[in-house]
C-alpha positions as CSV (number, residue, x, y, z in Angstrom):
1,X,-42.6,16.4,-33.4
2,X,-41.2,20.0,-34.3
3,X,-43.2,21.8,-31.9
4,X,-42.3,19.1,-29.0
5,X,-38.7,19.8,-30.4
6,X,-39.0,24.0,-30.3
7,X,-40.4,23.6,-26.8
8,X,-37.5,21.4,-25.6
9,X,-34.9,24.0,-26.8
10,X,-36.5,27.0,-25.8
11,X,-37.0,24.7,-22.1
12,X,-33.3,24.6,-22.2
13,X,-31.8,27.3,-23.6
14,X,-28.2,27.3,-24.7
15,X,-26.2,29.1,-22.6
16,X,-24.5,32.3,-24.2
17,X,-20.9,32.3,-22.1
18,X,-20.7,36.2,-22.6
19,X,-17.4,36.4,-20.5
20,X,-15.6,33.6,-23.0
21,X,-16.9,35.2,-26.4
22,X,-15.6,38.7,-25.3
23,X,-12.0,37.2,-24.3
24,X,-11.9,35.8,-27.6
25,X,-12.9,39.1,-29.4
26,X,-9.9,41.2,-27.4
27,X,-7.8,37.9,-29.0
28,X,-8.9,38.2,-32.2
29,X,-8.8,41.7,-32.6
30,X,-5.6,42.0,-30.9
31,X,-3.7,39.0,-32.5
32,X,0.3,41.0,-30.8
33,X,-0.5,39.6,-27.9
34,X,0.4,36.1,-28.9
35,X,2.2,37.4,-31.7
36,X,5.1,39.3,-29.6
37,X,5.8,36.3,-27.5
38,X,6.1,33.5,-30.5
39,X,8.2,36.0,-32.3
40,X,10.7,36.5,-29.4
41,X,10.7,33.1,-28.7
42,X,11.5,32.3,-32.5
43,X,14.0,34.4,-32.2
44,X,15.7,33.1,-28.8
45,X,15.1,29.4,-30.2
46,X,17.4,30.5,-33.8
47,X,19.9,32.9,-31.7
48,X,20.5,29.0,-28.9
49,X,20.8,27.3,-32.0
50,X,22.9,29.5,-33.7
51,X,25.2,31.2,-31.0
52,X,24.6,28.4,-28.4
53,X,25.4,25.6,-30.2
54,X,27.8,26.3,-32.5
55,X,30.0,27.6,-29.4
56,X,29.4,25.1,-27.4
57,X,30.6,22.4,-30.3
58,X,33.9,24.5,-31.1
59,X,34.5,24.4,-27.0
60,X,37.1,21.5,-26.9
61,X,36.4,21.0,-22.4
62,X,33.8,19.2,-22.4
63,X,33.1,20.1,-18.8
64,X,32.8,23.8,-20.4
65,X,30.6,22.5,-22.9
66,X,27.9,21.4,-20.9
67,X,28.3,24.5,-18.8
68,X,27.8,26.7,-22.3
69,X,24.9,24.2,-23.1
70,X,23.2,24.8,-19.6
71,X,23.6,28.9,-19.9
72,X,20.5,30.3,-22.3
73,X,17.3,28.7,-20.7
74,X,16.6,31.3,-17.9
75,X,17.7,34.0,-20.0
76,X,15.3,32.7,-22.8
77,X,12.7,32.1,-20.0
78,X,13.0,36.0,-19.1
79,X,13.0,37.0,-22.5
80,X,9.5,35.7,-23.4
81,X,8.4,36.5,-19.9
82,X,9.6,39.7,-20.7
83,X,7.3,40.2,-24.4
84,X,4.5,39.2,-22.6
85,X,4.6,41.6,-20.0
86,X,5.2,44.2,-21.9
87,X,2.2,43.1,-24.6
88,X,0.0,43.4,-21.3
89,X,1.1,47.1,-20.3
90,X,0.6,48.5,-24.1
91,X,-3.0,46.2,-24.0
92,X,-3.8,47.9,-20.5
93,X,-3.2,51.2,-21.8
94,X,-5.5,50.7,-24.9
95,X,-8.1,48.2,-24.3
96,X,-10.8,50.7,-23.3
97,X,-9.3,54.0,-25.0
98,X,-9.4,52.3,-28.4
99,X,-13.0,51.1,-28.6
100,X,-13.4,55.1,-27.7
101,X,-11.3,56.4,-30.4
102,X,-12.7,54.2,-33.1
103,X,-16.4,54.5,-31.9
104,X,-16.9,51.2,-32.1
105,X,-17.9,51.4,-28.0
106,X,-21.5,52.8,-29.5
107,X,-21.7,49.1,-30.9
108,X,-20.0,47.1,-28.3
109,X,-22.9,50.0,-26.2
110,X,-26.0,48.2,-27.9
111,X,-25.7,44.8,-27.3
112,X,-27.0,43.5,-23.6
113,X,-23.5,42.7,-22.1
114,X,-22.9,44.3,-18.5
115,X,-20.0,47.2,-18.5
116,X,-18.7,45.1,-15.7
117,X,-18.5,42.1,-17.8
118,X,-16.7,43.6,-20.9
119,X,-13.9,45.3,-18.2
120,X,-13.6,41.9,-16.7
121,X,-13.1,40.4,-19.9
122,X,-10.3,42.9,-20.7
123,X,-8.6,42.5,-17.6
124,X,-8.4,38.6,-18.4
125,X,-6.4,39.1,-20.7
126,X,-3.1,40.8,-19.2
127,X,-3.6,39.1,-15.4
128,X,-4.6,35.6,-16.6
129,X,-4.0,34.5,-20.1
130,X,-0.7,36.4,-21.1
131,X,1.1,34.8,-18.0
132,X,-0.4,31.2,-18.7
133,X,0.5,31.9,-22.7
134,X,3.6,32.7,-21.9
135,X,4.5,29.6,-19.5
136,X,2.8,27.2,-22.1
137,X,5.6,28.8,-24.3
138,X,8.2,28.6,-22.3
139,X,7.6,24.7,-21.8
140,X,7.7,23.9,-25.8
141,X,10.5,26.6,-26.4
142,X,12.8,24.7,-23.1
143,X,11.9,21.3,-24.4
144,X,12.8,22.3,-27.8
145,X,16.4,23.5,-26.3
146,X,16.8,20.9,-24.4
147,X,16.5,18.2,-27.6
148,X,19.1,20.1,-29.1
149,X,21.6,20.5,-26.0
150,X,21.1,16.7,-25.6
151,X,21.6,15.6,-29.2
152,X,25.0,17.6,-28.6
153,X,25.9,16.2,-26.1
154,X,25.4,12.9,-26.8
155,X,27.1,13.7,-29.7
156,X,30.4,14.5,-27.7
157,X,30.4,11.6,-25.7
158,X,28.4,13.0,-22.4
159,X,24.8,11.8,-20.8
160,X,22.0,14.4,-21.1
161,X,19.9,12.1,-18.4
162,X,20.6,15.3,-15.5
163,X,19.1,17.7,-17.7
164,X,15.9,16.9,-18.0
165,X,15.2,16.3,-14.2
166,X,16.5,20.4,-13.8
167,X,13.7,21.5,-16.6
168,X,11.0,19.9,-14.8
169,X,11.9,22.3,-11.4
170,X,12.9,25.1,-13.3
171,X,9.4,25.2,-15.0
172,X,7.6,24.4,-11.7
173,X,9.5,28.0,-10.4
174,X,8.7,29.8,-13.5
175,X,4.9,28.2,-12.9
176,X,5.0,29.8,-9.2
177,X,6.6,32.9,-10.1
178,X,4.0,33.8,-13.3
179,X,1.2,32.9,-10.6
180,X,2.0,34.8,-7.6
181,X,3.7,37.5,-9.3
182,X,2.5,38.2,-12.9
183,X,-1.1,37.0,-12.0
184,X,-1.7,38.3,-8.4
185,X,1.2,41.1,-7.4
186,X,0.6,42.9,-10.9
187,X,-3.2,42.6,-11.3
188,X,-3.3,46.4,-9.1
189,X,-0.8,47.9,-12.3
190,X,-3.1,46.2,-14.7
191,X,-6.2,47.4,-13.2
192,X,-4.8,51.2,-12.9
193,X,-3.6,51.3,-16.5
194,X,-7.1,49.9,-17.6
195,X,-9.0,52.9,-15.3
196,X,-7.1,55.0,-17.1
197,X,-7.7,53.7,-20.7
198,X,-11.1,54.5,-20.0
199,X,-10.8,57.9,-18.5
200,X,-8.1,59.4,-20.6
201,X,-8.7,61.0,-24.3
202,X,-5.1,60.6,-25.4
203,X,-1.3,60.3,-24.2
204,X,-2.8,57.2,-22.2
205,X,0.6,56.1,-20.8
206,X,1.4,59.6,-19.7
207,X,-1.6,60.2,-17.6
208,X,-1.2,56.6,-16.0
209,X,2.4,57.2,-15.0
210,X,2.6,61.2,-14.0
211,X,0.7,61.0,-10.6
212,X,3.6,58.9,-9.6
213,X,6.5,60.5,-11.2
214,X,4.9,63.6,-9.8
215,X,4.5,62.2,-6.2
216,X,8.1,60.6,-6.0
217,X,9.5,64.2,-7.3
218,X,7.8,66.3,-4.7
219,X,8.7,63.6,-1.8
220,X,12.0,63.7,-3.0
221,X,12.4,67.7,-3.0
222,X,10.1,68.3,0.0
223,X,10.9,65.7,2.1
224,X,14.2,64.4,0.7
225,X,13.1,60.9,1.0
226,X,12.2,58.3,-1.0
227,X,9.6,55.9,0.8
228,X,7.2,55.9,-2.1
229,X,9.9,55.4,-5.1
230,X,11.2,52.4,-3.2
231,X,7.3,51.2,-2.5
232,X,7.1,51.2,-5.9
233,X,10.1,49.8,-6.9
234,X,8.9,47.2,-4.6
235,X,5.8,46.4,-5.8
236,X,7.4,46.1,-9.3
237,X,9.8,43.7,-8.4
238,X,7.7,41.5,-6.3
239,X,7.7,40.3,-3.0
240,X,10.1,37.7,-3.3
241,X,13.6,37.4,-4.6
242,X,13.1,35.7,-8.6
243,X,16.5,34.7,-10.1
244,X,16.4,32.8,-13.0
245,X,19.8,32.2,-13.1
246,X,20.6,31.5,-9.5
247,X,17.6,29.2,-9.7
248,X,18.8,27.3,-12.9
249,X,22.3,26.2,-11.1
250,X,20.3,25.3,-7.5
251,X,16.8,24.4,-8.6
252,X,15.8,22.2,-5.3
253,X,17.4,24.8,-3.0
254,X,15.6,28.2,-4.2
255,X,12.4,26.1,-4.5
256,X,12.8,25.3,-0.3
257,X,13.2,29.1,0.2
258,X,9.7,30.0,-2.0
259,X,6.3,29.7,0.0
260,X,3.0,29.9,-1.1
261,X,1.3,30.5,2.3
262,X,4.3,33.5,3.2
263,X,2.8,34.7,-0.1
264,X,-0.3,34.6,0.5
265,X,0.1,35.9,4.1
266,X,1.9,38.9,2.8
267,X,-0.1,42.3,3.6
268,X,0.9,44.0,0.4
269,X,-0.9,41.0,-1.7
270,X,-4.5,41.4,-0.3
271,X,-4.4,45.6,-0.3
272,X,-3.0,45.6,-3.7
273,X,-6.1,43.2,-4.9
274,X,-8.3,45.4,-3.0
275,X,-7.1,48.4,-5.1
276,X,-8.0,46.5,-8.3
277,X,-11.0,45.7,-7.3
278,X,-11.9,49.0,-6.8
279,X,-10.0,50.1,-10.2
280,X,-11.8,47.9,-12.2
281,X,-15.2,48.6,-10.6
282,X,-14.2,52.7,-11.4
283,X,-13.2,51.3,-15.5
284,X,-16.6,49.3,-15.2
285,X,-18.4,52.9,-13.9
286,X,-16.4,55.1,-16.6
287,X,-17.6,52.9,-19.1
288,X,-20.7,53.1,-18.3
289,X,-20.6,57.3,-18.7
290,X,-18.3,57.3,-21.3
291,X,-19.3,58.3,-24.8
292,X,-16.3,57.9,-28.0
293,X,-13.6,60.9,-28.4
């Protein structure tokens, strides 16, 4: 029975998900990137009840109440956005410099995971689970302010019923906007900042950002233009016009002016996935070649 049993298992071996186990090491080993984003949205969530209610109960309108009520959830929204973001540039710029510093790449080195597969599991991290961490907080933080706003305003007297319809396309923006833009526009910026993580033995964030400080100074004093500082600017911002605040008042109308195919359709997109391809193959290379500093 035990060798039928020993032969069954080694027959169907357990499979060893290398890809998952590595995301949860950069997770556990890195716990501010879930950190920064509960704090600041601690901190939003006891700044609305704080400031947000207590100023919308001492308003005696009730009109203005509501209106007071109705004023913090995109700039809460941002605000998290925001931590995650930058969590995601500062985890970029270290992921693969770190395990150099600290030698601990001559460990990571030894065991039979692809270099491919340990860049790929870094660059999860910033281009897929920081945006979808973020939204999931978001959700519970909104729902959360949205209890309170409707306990006071039932509590004056007023129907909280059109609130909750407003959350649900509110989220479904912030859903679209984490997806095109945090997920697909910025994975090029994530990709660069992890090349040079790998390449760079220290001021990480200063060799990542000189070529193009250095490229929109000389087109500036040679040229006096500035094509490439507004291409940048451009593919900072996105392709597509995001305000949270325009969109809280109007949900249904900015949502008619937002289109997945035009996104998808949009030249910028496919070149800039292109380049992070290729920077995360070059990481995936380094790595490779790259002993600790």
């Amino acid at each position: 029975m035990n060798m039928q049993s020993n032969t069954i298992r080694e027959e169907n071996p357990q499979p060893t998900r290398p890809l998952y186990w590595l995301v949860q090491r950069e997770l556990w080993e890195n716990r501010y990137l879930y950190v920064l984003p509960l704090a600041v949205a601690g901190i939003a969530l006891f700044a609305f009840l704080i400031a947000t209610i207590g100023r919308a109960l001492a308003t005696p309108d009730l009109g203005q109440r509501r209106a007071v009520l109705e004023e913090p959830y995109h700039f809460v929204s941002a605000l998290i956005m925001g931590a995650a973001f930058i969590a995601g540039i500062f985890y970029s710029l270290e992921a693969l410099h770190g395990e150099r510093r600290d030698r601990s790449i001559l460990f990571w080195k030894s065991l039979p995971i692809s270099d491919l597969t340990t860049v790929l599991s870094k660059a999860s991290i910033p281009i897929v689970f920081l945006p979808l961490f973020s939204f999931a907080i978001v959700v519970v933080a909104q729902l959360i302010m949205l209890s309170l706003s409707s306990l006071a305003m039932l509590g004056s007297g007023m129907s909280a019923s059109a609130l909750w319809p407003q959350l649900f396309q509110n989220l479904m923006m912030l859903l679209y906007h984490l997806f095109t833009v945090h997920m697909l526009w910025y994975a090029p910026i994530y990709a660069w900042m992890l090349l040079v993580s790998g390449w760079a033995k220290r001021a990480v964030f200063l060799w990542a950002a000189l070529p193009f400080v250095a490229i929109g100074v000389v087109e500036k004093i040679a040229f006096r233009a500035s094509h490439f500082t507004s291409w940048l600017g451009y593919r900072l911002s996105g392709p597509e016009p995001f305000d949270m605040e325009t969109s809280s008042k109007v949900p249904m109308e900015a949502m008619s002016h937002l289109s997945l195919a035009k996104f998808l359709s949009t030249p910028g997109l496919w070149v800039g996935l292109i380049f992070a391809a290729l920077f995360l193959y070059g990481a995936a290379r380094q790595r490779r070649y790259q002993g600790p500093i």
